[in-house]
PDB file of N, CA, C and O in Angstrom:
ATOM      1  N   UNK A   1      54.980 143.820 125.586  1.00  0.00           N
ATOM      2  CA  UNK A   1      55.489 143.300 124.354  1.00  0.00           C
ATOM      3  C   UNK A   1      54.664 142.076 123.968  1.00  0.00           C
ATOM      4  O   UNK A   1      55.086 141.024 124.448  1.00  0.00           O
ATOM      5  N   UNK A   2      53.463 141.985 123.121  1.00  0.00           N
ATOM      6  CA  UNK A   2      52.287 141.017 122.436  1.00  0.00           C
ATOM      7  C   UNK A   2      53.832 140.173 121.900  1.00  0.00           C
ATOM      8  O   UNK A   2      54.956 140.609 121.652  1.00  0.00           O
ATOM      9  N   UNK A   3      53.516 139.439 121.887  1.00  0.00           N
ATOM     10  CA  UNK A   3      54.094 137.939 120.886  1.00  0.00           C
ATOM     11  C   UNK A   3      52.610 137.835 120.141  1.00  0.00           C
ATOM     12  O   UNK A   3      51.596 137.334 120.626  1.00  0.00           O
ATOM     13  N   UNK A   4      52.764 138.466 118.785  1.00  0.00           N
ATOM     14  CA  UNK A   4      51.442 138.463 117.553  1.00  0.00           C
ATOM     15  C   UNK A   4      51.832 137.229 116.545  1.00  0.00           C
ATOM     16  O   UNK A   4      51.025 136.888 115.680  1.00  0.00           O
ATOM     17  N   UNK A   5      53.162 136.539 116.695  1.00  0.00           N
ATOM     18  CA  UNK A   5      53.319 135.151 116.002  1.00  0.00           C
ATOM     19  C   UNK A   5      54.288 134.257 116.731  1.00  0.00           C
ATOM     20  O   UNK A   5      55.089 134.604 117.599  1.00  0.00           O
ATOM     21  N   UNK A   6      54.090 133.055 116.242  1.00  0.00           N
ATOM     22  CA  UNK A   6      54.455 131.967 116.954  1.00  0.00           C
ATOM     23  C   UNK A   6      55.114 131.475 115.520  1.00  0.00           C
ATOM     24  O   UNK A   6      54.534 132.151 114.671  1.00  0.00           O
ATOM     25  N   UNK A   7      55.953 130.704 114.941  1.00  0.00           N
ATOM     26  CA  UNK A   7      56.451 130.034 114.264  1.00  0.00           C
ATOM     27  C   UNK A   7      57.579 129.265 113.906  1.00  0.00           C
ATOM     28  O   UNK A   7      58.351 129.861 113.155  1.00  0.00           O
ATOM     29  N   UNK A   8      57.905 128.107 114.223  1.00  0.00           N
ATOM     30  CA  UNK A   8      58.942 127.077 113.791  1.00  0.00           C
ATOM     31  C   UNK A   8      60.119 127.631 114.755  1.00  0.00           C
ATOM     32  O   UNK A   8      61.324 127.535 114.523  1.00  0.00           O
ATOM     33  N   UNK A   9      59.402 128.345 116.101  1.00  0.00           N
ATOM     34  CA  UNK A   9      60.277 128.253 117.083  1.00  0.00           C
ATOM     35  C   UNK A   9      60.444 129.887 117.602  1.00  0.00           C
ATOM     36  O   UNK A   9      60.684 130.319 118.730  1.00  0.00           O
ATOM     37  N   UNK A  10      60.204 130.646 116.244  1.00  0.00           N
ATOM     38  CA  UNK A  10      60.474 131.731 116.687  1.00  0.00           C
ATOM     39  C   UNK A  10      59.455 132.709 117.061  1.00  0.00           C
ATOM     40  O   UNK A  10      58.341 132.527 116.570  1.00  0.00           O
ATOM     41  N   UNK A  11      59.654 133.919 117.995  1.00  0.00           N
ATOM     42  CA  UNK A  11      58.379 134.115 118.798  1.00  0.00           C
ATOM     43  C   UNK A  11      58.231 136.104 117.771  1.00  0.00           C
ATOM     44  O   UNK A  11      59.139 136.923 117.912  1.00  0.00           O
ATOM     45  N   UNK A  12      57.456 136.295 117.230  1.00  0.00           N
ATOM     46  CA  UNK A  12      57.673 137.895 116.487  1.00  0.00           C
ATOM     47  C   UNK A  12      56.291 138.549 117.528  1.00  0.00           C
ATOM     48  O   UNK A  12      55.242 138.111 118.002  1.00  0.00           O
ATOM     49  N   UNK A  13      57.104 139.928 117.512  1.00  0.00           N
ATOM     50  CA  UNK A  13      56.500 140.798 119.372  1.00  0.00           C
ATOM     51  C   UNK A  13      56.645 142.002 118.426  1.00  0.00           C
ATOM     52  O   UNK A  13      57.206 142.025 117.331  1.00  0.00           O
ATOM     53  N   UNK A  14      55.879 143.225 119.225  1.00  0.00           N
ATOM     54  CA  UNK A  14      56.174 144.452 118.938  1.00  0.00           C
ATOM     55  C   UNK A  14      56.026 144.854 120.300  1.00  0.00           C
ATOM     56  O   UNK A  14      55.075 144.505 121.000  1.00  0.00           O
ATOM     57  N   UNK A  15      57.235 145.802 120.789  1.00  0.00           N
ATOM     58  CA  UNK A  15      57.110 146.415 121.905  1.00  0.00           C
ATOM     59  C   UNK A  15      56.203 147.902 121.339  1.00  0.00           C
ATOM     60  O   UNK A  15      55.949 148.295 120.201  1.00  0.00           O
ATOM     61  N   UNK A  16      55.936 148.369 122.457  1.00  0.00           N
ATOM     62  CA  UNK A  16      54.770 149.356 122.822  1.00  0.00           C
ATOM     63  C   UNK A  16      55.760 150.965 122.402  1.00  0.00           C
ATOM     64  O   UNK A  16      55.409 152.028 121.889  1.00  0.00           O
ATOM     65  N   UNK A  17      57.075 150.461 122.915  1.00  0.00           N
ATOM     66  CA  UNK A  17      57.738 151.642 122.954  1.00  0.00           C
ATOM     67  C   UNK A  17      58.373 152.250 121.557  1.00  0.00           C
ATOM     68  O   UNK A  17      59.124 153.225 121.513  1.00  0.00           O
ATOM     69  N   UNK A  18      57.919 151.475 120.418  1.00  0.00           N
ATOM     70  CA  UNK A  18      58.069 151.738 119.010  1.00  0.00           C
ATOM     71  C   UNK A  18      57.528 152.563 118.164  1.00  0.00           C
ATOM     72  O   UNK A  18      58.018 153.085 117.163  1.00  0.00           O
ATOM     73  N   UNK A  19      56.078 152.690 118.801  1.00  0.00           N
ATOM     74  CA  UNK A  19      55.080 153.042 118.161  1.00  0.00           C
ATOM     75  C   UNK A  19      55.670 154.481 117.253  1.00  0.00           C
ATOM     76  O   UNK A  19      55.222 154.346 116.115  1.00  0.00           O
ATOM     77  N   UNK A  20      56.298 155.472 117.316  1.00  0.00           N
ATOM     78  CA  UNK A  20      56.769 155.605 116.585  1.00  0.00           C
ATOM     79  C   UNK A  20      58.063 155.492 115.179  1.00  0.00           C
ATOM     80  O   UNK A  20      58.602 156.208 114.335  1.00  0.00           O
ATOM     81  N   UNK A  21      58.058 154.798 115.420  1.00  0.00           N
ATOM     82  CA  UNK A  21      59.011 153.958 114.281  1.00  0.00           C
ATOM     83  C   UNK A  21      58.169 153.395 113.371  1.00  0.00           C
ATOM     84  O   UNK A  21      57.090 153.053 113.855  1.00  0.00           O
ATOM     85  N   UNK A  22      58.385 153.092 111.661  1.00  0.00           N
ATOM     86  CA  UNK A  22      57.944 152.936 110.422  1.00  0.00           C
ATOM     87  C   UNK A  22      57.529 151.071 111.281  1.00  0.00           C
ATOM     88  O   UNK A  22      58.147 150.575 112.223  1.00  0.00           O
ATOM     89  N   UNK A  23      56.615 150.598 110.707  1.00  0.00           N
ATOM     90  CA  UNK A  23      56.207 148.952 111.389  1.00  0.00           C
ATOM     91  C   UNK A  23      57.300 148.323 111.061  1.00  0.00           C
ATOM     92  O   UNK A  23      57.945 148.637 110.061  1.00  0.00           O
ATOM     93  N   UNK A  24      57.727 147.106 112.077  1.00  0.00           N
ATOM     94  CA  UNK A  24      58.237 146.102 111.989  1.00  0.00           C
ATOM     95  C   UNK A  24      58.318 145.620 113.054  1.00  0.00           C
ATOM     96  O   UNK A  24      58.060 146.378 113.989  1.00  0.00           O
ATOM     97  N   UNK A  25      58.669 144.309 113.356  1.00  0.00           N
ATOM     98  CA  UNK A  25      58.878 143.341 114.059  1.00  0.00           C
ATOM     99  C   UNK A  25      60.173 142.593 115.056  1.00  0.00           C
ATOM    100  O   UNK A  25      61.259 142.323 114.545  1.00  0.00           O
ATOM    101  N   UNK A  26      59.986 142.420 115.972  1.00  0.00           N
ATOM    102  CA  UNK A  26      60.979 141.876 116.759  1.00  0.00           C
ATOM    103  C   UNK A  26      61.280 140.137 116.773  1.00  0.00           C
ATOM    104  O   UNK A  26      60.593 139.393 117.473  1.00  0.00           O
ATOM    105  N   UNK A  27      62.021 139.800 116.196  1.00  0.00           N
ATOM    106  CA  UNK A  27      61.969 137.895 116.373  1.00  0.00           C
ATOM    107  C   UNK A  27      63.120 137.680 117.591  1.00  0.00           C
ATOM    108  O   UNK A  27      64.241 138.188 117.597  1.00  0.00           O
ATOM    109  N   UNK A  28      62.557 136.811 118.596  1.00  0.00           N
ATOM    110  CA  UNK A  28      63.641 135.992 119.284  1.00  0.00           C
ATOM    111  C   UNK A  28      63.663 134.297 118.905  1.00  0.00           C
ATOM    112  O   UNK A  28      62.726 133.870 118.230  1.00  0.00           O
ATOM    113  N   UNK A  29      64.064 133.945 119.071  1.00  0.00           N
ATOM    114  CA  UNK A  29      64.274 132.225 119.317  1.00  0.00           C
ATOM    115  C   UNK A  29      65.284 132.568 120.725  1.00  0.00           C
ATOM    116  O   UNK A  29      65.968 133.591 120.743  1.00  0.00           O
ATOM    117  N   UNK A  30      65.281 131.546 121.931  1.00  0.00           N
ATOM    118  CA  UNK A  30      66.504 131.542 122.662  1.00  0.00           C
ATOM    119  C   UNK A  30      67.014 132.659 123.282  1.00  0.00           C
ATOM    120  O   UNK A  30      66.297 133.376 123.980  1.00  0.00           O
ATOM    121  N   UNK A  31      68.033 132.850 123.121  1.00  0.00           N
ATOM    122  CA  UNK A  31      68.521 134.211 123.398  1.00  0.00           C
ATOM    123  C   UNK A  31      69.054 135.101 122.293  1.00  0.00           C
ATOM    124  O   UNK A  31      69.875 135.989 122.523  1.00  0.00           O
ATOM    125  N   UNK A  32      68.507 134.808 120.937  1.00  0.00           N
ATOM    126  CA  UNK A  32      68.829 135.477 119.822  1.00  0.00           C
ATOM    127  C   UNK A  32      68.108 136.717 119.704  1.00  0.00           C
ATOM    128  O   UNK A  32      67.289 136.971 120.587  1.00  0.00           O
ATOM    129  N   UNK A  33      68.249 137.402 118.909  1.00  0.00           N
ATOM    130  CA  UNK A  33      66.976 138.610 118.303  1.00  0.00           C
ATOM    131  C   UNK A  33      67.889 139.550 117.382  1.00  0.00           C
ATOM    132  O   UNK A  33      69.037 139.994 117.409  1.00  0.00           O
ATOM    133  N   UNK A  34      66.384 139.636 116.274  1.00  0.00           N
ATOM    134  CA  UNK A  34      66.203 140.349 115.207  1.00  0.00           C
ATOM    135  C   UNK A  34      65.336 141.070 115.441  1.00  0.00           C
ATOM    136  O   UNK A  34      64.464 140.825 116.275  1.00  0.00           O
ATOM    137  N   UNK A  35      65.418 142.352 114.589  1.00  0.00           N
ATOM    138  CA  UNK A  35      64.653 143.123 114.010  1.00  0.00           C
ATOM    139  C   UNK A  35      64.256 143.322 112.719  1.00  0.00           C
ATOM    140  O   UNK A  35      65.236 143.204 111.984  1.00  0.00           O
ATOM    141  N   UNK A  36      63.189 143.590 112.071  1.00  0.00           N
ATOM    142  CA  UNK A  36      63.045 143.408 110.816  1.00  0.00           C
ATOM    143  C   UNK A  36      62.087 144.778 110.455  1.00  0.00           C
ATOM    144  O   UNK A  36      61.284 145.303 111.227  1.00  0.00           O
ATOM    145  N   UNK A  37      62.373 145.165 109.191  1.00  0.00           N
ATOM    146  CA  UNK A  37      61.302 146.489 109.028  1.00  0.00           C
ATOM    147  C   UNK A  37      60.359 145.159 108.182  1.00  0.00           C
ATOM    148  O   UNK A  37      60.542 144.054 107.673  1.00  0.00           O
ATOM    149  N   UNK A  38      59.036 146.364 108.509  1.00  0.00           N
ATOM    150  CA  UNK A  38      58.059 145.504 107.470  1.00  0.00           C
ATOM    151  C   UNK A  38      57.855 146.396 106.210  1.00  0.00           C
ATOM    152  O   UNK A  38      57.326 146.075 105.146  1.00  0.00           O
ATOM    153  N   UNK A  39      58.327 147.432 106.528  1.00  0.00           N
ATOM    154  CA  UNK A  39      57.646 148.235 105.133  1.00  0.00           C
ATOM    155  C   UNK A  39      59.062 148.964 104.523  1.00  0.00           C
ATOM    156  O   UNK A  39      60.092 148.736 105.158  1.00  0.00           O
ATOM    157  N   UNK A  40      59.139 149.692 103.511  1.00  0.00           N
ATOM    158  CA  UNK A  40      58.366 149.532 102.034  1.00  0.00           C
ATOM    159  C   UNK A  40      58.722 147.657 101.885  1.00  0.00           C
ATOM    160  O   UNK A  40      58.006 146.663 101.765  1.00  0.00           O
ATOM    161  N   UNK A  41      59.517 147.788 101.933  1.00  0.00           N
ATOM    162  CA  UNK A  41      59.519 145.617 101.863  1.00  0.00           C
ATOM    163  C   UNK A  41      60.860 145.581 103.130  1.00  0.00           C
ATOM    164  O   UNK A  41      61.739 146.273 103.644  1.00  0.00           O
ATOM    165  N   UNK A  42      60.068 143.876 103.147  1.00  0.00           N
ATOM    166  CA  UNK A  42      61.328 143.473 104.803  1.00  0.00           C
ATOM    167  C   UNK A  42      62.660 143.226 104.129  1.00  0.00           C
ATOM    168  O   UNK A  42      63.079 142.652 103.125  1.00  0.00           O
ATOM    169  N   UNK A  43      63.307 144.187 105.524  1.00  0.00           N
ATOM    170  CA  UNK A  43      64.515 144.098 105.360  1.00  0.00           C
ATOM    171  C   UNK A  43      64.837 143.990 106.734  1.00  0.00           C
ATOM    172  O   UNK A  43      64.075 144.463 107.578  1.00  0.00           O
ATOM    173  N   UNK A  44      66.146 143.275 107.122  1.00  0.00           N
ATOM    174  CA  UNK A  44      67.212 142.867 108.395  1.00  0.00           C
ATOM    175  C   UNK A  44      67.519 144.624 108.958  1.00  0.00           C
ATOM    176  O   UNK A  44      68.220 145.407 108.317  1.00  0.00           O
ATOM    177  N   UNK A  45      67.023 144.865 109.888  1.00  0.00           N
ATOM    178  CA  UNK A  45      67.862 146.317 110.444  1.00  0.00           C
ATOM    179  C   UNK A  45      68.721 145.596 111.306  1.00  0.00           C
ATOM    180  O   UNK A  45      69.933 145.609 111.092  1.00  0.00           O
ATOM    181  N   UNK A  46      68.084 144.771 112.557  1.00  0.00           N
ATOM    182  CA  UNK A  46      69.093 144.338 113.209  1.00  0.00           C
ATOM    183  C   UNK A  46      69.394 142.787 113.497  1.00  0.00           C
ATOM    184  O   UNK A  46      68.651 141.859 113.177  1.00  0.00           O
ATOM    185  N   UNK A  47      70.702 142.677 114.203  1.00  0.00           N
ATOM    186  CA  UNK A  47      70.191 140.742 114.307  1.00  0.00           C
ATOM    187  C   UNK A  47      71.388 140.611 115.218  1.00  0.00           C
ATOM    188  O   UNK A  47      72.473 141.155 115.014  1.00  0.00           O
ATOM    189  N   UNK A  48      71.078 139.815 116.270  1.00  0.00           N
ATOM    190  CA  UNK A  48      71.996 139.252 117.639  1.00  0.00           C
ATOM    191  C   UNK A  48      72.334 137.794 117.659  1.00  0.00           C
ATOM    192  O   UNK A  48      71.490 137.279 118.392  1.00  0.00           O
ATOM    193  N   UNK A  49      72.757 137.321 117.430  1.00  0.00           N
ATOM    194  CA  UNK A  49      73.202 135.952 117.628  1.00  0.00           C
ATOM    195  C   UNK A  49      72.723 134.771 116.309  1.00  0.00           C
ATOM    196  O   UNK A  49      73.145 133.616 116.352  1.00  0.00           O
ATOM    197  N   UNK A  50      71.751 135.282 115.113  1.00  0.00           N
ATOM    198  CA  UNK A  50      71.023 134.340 114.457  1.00  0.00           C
ATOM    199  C   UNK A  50      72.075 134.212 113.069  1.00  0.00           C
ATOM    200  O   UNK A  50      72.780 135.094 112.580  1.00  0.00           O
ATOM    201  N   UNK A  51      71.926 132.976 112.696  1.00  0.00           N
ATOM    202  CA  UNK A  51      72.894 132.548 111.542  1.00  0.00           C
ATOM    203  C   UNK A  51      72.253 133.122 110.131  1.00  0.00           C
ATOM    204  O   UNK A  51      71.086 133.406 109.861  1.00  0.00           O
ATOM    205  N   UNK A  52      73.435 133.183 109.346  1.00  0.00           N
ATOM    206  CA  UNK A  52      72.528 133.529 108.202  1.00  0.00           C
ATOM    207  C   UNK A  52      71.404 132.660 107.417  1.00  0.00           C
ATOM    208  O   UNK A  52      70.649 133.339 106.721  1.00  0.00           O
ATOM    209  N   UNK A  53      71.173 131.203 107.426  1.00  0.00           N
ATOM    210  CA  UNK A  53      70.107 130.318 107.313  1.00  0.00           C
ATOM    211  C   UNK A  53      69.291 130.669 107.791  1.00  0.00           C
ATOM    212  O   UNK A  53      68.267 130.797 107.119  1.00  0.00           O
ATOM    213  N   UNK A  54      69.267 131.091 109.471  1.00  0.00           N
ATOM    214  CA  UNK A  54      68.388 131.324 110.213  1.00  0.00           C
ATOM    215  C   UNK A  54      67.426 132.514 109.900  1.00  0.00           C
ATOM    216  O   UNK A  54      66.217 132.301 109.985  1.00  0.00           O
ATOM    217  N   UNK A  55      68.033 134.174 109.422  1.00  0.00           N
ATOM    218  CA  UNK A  55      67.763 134.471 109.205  1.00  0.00           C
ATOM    219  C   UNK A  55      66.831 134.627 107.508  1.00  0.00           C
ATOM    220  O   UNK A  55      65.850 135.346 107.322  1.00  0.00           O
ATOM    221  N   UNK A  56      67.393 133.876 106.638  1.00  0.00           N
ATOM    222  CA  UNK A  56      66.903 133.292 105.418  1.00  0.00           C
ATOM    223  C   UNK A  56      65.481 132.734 105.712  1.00  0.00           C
ATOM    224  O   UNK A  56      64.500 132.985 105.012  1.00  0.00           O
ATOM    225  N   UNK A  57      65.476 131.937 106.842  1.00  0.00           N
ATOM    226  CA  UNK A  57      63.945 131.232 106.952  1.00  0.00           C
ATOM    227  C   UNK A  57      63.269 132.406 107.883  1.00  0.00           C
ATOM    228  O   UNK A  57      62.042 132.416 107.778  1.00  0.00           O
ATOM    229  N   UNK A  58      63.746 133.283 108.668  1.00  0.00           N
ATOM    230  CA  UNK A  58      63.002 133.869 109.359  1.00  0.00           C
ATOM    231  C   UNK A  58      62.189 134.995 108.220  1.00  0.00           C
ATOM    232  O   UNK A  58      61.000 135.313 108.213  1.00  0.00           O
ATOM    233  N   UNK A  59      63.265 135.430 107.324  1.00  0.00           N
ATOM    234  CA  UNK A  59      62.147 136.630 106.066  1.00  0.00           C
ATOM    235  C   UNK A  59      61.316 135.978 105.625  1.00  0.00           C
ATOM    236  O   UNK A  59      60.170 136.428 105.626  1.00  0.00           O
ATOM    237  N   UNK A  60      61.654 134.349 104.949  1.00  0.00           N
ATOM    238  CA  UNK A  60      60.555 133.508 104.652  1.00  0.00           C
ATOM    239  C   UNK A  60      59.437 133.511 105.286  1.00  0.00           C
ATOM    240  O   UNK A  60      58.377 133.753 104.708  1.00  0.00           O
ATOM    241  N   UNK A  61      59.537 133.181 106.863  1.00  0.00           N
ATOM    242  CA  UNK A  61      58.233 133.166 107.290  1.00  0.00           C
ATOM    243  C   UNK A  61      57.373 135.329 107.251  1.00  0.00           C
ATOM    244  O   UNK A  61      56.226 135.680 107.529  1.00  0.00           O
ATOM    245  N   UNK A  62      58.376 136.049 106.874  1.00  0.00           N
ATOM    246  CA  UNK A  62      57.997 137.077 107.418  1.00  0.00           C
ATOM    247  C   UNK A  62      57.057 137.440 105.860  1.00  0.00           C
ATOM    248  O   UNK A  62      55.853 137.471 106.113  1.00  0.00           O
ATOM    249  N   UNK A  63      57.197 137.561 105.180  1.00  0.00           N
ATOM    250  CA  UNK A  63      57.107 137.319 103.645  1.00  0.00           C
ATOM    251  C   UNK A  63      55.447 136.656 103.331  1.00  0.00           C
ATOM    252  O   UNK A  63      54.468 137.183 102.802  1.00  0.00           O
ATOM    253  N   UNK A  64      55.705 134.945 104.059  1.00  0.00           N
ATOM    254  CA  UNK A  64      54.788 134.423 103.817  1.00  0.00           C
ATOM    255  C   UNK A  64      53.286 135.508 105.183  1.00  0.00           C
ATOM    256  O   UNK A  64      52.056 135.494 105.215  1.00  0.00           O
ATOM    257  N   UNK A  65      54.029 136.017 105.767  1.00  0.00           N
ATOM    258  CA  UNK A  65      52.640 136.623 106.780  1.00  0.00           C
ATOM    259  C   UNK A  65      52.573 137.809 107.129  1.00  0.00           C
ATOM    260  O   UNK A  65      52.026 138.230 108.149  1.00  0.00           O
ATOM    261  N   UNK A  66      53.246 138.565 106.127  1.00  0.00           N
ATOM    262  CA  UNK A  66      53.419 140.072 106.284  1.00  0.00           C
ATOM    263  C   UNK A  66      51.749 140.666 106.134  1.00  0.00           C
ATOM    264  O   UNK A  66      51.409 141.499 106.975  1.00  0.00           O
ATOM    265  N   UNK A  67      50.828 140.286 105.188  1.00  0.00           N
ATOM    266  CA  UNK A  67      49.738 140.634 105.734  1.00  0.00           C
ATOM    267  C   UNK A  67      49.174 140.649 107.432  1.00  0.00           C
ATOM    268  O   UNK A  67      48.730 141.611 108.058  1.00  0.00           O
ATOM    269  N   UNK A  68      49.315 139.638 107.761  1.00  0.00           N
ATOM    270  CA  UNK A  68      48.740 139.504 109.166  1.00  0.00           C
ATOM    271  C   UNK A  68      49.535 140.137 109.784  1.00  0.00           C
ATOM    272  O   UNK A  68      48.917 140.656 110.714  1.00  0.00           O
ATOM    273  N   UNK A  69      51.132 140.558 109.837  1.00  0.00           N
ATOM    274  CA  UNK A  69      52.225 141.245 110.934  1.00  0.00           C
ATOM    275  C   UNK A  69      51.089 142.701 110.434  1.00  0.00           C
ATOM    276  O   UNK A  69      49.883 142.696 110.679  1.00  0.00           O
ATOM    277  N   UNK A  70      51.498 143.347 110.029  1.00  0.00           N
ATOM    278  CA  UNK A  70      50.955 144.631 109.314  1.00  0.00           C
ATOM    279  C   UNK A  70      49.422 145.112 109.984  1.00  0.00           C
ATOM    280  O   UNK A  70      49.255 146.067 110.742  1.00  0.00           O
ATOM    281  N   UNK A  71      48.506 144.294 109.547  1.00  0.00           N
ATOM    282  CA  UNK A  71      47.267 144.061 110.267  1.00  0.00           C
ATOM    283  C   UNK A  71      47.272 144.170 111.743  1.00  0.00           C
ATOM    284  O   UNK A  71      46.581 144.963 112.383  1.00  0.00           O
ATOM    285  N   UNK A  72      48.251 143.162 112.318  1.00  0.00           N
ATOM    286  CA  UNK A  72      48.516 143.257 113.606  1.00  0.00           C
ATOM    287  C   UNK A  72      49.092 144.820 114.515  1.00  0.00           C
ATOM    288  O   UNK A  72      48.810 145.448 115.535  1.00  0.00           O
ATOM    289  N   UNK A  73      49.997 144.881 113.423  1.00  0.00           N
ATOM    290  CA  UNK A  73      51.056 146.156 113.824  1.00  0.00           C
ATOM    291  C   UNK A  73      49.576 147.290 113.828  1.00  0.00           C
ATOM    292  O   UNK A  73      49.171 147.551 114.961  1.00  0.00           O
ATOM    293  N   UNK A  74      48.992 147.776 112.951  1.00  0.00           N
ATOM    294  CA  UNK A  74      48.014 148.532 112.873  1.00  0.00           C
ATOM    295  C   UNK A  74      46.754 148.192 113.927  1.00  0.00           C
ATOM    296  O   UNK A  74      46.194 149.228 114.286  1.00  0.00           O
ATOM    297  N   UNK A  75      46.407 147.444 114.280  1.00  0.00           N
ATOM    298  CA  UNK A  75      46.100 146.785 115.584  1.00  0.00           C
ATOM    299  C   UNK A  75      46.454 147.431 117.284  1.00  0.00           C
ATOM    300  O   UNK A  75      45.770 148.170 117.992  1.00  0.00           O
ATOM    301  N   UNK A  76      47.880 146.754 117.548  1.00  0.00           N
ATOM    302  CA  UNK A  76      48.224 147.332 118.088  1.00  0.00           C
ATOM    303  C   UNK A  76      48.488 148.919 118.631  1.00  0.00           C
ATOM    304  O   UNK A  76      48.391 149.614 119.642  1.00  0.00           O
ATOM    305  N   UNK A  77      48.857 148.970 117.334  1.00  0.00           N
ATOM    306  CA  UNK A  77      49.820 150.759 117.520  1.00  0.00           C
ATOM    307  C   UNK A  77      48.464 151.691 117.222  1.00  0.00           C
ATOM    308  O   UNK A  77      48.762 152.852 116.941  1.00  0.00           O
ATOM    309  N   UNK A  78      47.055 151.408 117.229  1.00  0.00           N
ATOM    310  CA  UNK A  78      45.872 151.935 116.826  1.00  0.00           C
ATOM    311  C   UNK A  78      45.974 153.154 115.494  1.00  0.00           C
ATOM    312  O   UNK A  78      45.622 154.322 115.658  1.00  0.00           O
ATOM    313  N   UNK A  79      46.563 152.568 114.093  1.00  0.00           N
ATOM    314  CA  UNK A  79      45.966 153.090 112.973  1.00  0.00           C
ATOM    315  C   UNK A  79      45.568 152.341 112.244  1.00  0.00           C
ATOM    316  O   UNK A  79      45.016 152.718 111.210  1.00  0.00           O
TER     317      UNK A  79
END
């Protein structure tokens, strides 16, 4: 599981075992975690312990770097 971002605490990973599933991203902080699709646009699939603020700034950051997640994801998952 790559940790492909680092930001304002929170760590976004893609496990290996996804690779078929449409791209998106895993966020923890702590012992929290989300899931987020990246495509057709981000949306919340899942979320464990994170507030709704929390999650508000987490699309923010996802939003502001969905190029690079995407890039990455295609990277990884080799297409």
């Amino acid at each position: 599981m790559p940790v492909v971002l680092r930001k304002r605490g929170y760590r976004f990973m893609f496990y290996s075992s996804d690779a078929a599933e449409p791209p998106h991203v895993h966020v923890k902080k702590g012992r929290k975690a989300a899931k987020f699709w990246l495509v057709p646009v981000v949306d919340l699939e899942s979320n464990r312990g994170f507030r709704p603020h929390e999650l508000n700034e987490i699309e923010r950051i996802i939003v502001e770097e969905i190029e690079y997640l995407l890039e990455s994801w295609n990277a990884f998952f080799g297409r």
